[in-house]
C-alpha positions as CSV (number, residue, x, y, z in Angstrom):
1,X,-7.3,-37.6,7.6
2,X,-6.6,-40.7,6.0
3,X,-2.9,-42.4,6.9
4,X,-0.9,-43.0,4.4
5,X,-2.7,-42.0,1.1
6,X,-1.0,-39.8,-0.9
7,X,-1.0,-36.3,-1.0
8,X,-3.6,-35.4,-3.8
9,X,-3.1,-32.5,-5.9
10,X,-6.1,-30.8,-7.4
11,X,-5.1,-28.9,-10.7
12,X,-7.1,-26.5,-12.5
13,X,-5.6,-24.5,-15.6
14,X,-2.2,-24.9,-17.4
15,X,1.2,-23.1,-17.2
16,X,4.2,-23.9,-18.2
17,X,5.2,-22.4,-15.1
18,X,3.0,-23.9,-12.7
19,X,4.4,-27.1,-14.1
20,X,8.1,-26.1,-13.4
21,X,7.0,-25.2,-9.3
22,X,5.4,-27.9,-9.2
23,X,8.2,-30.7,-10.4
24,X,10.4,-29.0,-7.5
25,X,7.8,-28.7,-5.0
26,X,6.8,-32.4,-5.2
27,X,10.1,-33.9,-5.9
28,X,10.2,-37.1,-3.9
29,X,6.4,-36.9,-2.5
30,X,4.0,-39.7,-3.3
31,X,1.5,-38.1,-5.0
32,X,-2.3,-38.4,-6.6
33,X,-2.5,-35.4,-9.6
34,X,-6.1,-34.8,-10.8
35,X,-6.8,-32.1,-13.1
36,X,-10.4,-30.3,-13.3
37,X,-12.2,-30.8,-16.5
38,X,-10.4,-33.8,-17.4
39,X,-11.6,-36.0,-14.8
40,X,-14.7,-35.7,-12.1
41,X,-14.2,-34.2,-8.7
42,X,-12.3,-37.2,-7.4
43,X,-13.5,-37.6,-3.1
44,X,-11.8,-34.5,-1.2
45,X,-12.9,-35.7,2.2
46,X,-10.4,-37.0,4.6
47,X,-7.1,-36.4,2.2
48,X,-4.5,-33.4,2.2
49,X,-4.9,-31.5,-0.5
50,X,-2.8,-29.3,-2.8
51,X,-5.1,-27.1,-4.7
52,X,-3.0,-26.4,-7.3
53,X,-4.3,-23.8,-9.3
54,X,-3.2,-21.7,-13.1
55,X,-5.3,-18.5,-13.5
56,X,-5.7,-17.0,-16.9
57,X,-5.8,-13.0,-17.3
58,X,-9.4,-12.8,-16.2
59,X,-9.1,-15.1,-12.7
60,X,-12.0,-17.8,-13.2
61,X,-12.8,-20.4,-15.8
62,X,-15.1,-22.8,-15.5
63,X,-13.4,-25.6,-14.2
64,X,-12.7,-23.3,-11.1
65,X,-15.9,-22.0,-11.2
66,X,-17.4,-26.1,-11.0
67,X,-15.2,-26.7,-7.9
68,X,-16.5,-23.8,-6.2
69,X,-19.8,-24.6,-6.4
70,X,-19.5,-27.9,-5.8
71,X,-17.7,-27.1,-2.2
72,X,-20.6,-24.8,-1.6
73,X,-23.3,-26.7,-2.8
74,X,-21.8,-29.7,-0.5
75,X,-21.1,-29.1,2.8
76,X,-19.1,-32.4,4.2
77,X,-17.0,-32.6,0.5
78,X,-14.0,-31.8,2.2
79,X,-14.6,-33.0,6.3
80,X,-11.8,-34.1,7.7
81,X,-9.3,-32.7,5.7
82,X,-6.8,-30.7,5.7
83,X,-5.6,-28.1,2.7
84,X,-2.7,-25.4,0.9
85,X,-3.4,-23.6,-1.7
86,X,-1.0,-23.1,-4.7
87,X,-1.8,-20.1,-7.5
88,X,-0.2,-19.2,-10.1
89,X,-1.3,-15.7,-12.0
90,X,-1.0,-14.8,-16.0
91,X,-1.6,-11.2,-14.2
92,X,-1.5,-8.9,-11.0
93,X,-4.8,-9.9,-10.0
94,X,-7.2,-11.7,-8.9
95,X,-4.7,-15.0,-6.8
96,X,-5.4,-13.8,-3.3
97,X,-9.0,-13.4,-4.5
98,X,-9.2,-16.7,-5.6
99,X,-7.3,-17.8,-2.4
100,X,-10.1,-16.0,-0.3
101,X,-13.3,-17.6,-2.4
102,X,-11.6,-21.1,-2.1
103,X,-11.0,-20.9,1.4
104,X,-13.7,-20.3,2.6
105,X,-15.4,-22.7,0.2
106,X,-13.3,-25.1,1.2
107,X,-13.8,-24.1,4.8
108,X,-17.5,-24.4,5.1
109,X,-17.1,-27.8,3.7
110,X,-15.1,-29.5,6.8
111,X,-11.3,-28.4,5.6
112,X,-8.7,-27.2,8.3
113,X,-6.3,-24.6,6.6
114,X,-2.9,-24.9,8.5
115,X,-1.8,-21.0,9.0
116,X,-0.6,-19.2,6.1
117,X,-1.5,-22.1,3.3
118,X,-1.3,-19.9,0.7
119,X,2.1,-19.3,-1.9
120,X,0.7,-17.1,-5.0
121,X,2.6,-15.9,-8.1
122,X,1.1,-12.8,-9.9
123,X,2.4,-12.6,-13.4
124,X,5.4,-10.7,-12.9
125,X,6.3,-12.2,-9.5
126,X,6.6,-9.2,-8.0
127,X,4.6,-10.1,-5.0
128,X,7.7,-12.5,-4.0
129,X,9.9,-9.5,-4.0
130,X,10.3,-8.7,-0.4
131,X,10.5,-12.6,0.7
132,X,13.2,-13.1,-2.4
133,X,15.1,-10.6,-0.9
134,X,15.1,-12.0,2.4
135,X,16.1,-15.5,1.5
136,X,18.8,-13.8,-0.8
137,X,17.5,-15.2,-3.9
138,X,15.5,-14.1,-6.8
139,X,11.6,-14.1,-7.4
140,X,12.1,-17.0,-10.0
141,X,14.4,-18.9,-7.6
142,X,11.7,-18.3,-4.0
143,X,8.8,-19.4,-6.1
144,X,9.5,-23.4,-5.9
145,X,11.4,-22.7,-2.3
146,X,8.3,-21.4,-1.1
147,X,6.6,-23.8,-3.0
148,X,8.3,-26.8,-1.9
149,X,7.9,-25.8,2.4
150,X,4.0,-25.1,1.6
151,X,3.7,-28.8,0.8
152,X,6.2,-29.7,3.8
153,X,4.2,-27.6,6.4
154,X,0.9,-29.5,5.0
155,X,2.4,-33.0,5.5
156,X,3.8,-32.5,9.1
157,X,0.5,-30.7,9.3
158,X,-1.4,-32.1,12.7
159,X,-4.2,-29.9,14.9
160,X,-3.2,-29.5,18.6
161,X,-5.6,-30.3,21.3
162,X,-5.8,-28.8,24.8
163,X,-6.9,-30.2,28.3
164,X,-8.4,-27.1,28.8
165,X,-8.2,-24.5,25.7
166,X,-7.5,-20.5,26.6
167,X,-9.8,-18.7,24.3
168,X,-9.4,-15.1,24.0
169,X,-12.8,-13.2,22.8
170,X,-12.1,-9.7,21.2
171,X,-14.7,-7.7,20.2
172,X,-15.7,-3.8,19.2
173,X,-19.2,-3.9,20.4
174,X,-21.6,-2.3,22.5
175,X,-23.3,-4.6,25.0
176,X,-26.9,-3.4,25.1
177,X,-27.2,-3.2,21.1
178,X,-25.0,-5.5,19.6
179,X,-26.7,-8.9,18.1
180,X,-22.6,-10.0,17.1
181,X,-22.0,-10.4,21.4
182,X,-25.5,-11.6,21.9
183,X,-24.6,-14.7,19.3
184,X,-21.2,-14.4,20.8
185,X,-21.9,-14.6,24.6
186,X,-24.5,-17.7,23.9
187,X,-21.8,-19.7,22.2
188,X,-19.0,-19.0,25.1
189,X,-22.0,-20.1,27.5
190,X,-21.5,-23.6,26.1
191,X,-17.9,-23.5,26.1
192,X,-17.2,-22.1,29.4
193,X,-17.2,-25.3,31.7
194,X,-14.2,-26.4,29.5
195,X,-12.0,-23.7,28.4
196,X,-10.7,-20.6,30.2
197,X,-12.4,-17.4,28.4
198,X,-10.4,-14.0,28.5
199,X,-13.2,-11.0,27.0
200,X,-11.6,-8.0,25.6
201,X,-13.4,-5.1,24.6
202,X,-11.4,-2.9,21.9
203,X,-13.7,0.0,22.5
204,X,-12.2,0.1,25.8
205,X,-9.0,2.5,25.4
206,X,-7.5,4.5,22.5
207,X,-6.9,2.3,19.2
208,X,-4.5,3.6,17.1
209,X,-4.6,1.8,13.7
210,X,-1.0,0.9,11.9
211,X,1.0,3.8,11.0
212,X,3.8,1.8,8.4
213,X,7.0,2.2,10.8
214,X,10.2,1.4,8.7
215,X,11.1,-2.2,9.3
216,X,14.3,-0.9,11.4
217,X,11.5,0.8,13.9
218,X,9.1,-2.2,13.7
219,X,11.8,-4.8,14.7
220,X,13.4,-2.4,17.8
221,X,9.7,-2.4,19.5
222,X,9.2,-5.9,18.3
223,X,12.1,-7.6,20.5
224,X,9.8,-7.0,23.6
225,X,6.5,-8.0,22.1
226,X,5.3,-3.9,21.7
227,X,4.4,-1.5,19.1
228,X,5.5,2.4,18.9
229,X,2.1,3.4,19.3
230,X,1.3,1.0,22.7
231,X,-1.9,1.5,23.8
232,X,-4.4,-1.5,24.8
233,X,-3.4,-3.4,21.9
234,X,-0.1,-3.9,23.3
235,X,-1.0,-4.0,26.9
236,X,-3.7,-6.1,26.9
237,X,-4.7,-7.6,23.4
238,X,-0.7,-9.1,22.4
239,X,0.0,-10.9,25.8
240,X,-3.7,-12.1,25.8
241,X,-3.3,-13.5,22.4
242,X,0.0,-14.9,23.1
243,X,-1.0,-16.9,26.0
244,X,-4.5,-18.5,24.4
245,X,-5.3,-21.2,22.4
246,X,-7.7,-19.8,20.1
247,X,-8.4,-16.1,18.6
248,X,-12.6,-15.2,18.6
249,X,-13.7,-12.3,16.6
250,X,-17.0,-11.0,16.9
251,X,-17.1,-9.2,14.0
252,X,-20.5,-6.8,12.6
253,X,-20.5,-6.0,9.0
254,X,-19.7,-2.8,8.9
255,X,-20.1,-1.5,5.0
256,X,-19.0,-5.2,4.1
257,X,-15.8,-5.1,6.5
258,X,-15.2,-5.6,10.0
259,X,-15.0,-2.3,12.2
260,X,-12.0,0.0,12.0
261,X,-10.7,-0.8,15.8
262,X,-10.9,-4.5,14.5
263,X,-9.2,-3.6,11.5
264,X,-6.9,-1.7,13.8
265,X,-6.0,-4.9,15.2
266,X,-5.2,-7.0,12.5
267,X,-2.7,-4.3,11.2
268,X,-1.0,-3.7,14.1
269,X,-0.1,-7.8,14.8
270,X,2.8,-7.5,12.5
271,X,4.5,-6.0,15.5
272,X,3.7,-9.1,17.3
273,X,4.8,-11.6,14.5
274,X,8.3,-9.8,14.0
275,X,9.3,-12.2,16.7
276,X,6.6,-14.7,17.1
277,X,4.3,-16.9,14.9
278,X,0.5,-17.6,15.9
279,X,0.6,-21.1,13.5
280,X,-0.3,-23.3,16.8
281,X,-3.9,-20.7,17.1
282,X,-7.2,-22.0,15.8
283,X,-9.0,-18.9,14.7
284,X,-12.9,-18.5,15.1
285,X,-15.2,-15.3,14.6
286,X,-19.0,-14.5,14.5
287,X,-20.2,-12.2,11.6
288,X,-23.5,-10.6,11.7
289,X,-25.0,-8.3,8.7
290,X,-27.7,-5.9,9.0
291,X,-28.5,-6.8,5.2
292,X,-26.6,-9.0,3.5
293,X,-22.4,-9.5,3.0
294,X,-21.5,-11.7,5.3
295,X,-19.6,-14.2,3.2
296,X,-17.1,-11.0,2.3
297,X,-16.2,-9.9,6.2
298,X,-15.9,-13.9,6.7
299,X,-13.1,-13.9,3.6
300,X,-11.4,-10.8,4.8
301,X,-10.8,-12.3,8.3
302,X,-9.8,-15.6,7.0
303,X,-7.4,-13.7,4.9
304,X,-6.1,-11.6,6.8
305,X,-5.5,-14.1,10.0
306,X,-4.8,-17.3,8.1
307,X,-3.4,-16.7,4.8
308,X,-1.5,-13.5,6.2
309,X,-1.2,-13.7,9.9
310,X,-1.0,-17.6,10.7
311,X,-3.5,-18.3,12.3
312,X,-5.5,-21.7,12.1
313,X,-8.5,-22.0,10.5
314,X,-10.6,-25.2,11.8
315,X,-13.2,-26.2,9.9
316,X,-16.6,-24.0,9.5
317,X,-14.6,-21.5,11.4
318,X,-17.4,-18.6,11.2
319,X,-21.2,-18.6,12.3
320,X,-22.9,-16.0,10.1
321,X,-26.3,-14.5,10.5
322,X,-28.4,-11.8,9.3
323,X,-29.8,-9.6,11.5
324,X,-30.6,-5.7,11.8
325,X,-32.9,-4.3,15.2
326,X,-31.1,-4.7,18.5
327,X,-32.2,-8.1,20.0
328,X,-33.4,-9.8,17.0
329,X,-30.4,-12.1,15.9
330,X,-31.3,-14.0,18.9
331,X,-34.9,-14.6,17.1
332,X,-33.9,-15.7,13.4
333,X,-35.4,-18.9,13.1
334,X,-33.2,-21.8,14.1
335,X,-30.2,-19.6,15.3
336,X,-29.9,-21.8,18.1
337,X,-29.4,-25.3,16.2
338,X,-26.5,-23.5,14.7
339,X,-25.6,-21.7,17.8
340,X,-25.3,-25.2,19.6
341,X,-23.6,-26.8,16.2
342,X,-21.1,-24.0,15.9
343,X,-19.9,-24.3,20.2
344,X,-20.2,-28.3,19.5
345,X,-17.7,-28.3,16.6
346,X,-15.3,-25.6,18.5
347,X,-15.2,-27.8,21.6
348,X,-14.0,-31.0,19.4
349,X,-11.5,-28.7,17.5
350,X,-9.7,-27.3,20.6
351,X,-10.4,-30.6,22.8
352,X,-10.2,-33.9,20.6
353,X,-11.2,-37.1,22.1
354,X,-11.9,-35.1,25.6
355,X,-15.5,-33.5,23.9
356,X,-18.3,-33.9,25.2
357,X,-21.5,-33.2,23.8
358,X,-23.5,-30.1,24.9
């Protein structure tokens, strides 16, 4: 990322507002505004960026719409960058929706997302409720609070590197049918002479999924890392995560969402993030569809891990492919170009300037 230019916000849509968050947010931060439809899609690459964002009552216009395809028509627009997302709602739906379709966008087109680089406002802000509360304030008041430390985080923003990166692979497959490990086990072949690789298996064990424990009953398990319903997610899966560098999710698209003992997972790490924050974890995952849906398992991951969880997300953080039979993912044609791109780019992520080449 560029040192020393200015932050540049991105604007799409208009709210009175969105205006008032913003003048608190950015009080005292050089800054480059730009608003969509006014003015071309000014250079994205190698900048932070504030997407800034004011949704009307049906989520999309056509401004947003132009910088979506424009992100997904070119694939280096944003390389080297790193982004946050601000959206502001005229309703209850449709910002984290947004959040997921720019993010990924974004994503596929070189941007890092630092963990959790997303502060929405539905129209009645009711989805600030529970943080308010927390910081002993009002909806209206944690808006530009929360507001204000998204822009901080992006600033201070800066990817770790690792002498030798702890990956932790976590899967729900089946070994002698699954074309997710196949993909999965030929990218960890190129990454194994530099980082330390932990495999675990969540079909191995009873996975209970999240039950909703009060807070009170949460937080009493959470002070030594554990959950009230144990198991292998809290003996092997939370100090495995804890200790690596890097979250990998082989994921199969299963009815356009990852498995249930996947799923299982995600929901039971709040338990783990009562007392603990993943922010310094790059997050990476393989999705593989029998037919077609790929691009909605890859959102749900990245939302759930990054804009809820804190993870990382490094740039073109998923490899996607289509494949049905057993065996055949392995065959698409030129699987292993993008095979050999996708270990190539984790390997500079996690190790910086100690890369090599495969």
């Amino acid at each position: 990322m560029i040192q020393g230019a200015p932050l540049l916000v991105l604007r799409a849509g208009r709210s009175k507002r969105l205006d008032a968050v913003l003048a608190q947010a950015l009080a005292g931060i050089p800054c480059e505004e730009v608003y969509l439809g006014k003015a071309h899609i000014p250079q994205l690459s190698e900048r932070r960026v504030l997407f800034a964002l004011s949704l009307g009552e049906y989520g999309l216009d056509m401004d947003i719409c132009t910088l979506l395809v424009h992100l997904r028509r070119d694939v280096s627009a944003m390389e080297g960058s790193a982004a946050v997302m601000l959206i502001d709602g005229e309703g209850e739906l449709y910002t984290k929706q947004l959040a997921r379709m720019l993010a990924h966008a974004a994503n596929a087109a070189g941007c890092t997302f630092p963990g959790k680089p997303l502060v929405e406002g539905t129209g009645s802000l009711s989805n600030l409720h529970v943080t308010a509360k927390r910081l002993g304030v009002t909806p209206e008041q944690a808006y530009p609070l929360l507001a204000h430390a998204l822009v901080e985080r992006l600033l201070a923003f800066e990817a770790p590197h690792f002498t030798r990166p702890r990956i932790l692979l976590l899967h729900a497959s089946a070994h002698a049918t699954s074309n997710t490990l196949a993909l999965g086990a030929a990218v960890c072949d190129h990454l194994r002479d530099a980082c330390d690789m932990q495999e675990i298996s969540l079909q191995n064990g009873e996975i209970h999924d999240c039950r909703g424990c009060s807070y009170k009953t949460c937080s009493h398990f959470a002070q030594t890392n554990e959950c009230f319903y144990g198991g292998s997610i809290v003996k092997d899966v939370f100090p495995a995560l804890m200790e690596a560098n890097a979250l990998f999710l082989l994921c199969p698209n299963y009815n356009d969402s990852v498995s249930a003992n996947i799923m299982a997972f995600i929901n039971r790490l709040t338990a783990l993030l009562v007392n603990n924050s993943l922010y310094d974890k790059y997050l990476y995952a393989i999705v593989v569809s029998g037919y077609s849906g790929s691009d909605l398992v890859a959102q749900q991951v990245l939302g759930a891990l990054c804009l809820n969880k804190t993870l990382m997300l490094p740039p073109r953080f998923c490899l996607a492919e289509t494949a049905n039979d057993p065996g055949s993912a392995m065959r698409v044609p030129g699987v292993q170009a993008r095979i050999n791109a996708f270990a190539l780019g984790i390997r500079e992520q996690l190790l910086g300037s100690q890369a090599v080449a495969l």
